[in-house]
N, C-alpha and C positions, 0 to 999 in steps of 0.2 A: 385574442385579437391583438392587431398588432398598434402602436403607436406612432406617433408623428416620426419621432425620431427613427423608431425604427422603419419606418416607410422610408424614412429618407436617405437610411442608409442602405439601404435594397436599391433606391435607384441613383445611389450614387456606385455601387458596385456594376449595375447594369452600363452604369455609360462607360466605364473604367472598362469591362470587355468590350463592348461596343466600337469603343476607340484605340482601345490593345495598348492603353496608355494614359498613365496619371498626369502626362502632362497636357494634352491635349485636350482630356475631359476635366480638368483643374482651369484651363483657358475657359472651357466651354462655358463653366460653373461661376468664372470669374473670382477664383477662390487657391489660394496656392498648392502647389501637390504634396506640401508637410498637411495640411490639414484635412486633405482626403486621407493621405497613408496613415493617417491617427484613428480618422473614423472606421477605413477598412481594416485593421490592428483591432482597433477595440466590438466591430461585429463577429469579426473572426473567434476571438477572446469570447463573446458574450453564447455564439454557436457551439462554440467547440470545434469548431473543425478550420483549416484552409481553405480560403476561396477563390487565392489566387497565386500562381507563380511569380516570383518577382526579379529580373535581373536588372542589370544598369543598363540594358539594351530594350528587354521586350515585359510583357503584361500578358498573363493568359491562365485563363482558368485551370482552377486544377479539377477533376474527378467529382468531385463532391460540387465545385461552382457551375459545374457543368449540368448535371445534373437536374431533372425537373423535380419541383415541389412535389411530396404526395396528398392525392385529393383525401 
């Protein structure tokens, strides 16, 4: 089962695709985009895998973030 925290970093990853940008979904969250890219950093780390592409222009899932859960 999963925890608050990690609930919370599930849908702060979801608005981050959603808006194809930390900065946008950091406004949204009212919260700066260092402190989403630490939380997305440290789910990534906790997964094991990349969930998202990152350049200094654009946000976008990689393969794996893409990807649906299995039931």
């Amino acid at each position: 089962m999963l925890n608050r925290s990690q609930l919370s970093d599930l849908s702060i990853f979801l608005l981050i695709v959603q808006h194809r940008s930390f900065r946008k979904a950091a406004d949204h969250l009212d919260v700066t985009v260092s402190a989403l890219s630490h939380r997305m950093k440290s789910l990534e780390e906790r997964l094991g895998v990349r969930l998202l592409n990152r350049t200094s222009r654009s946000v976008a899932p990689t393969a794996a973030g893409r990807r649906s859960p299995k039931k």
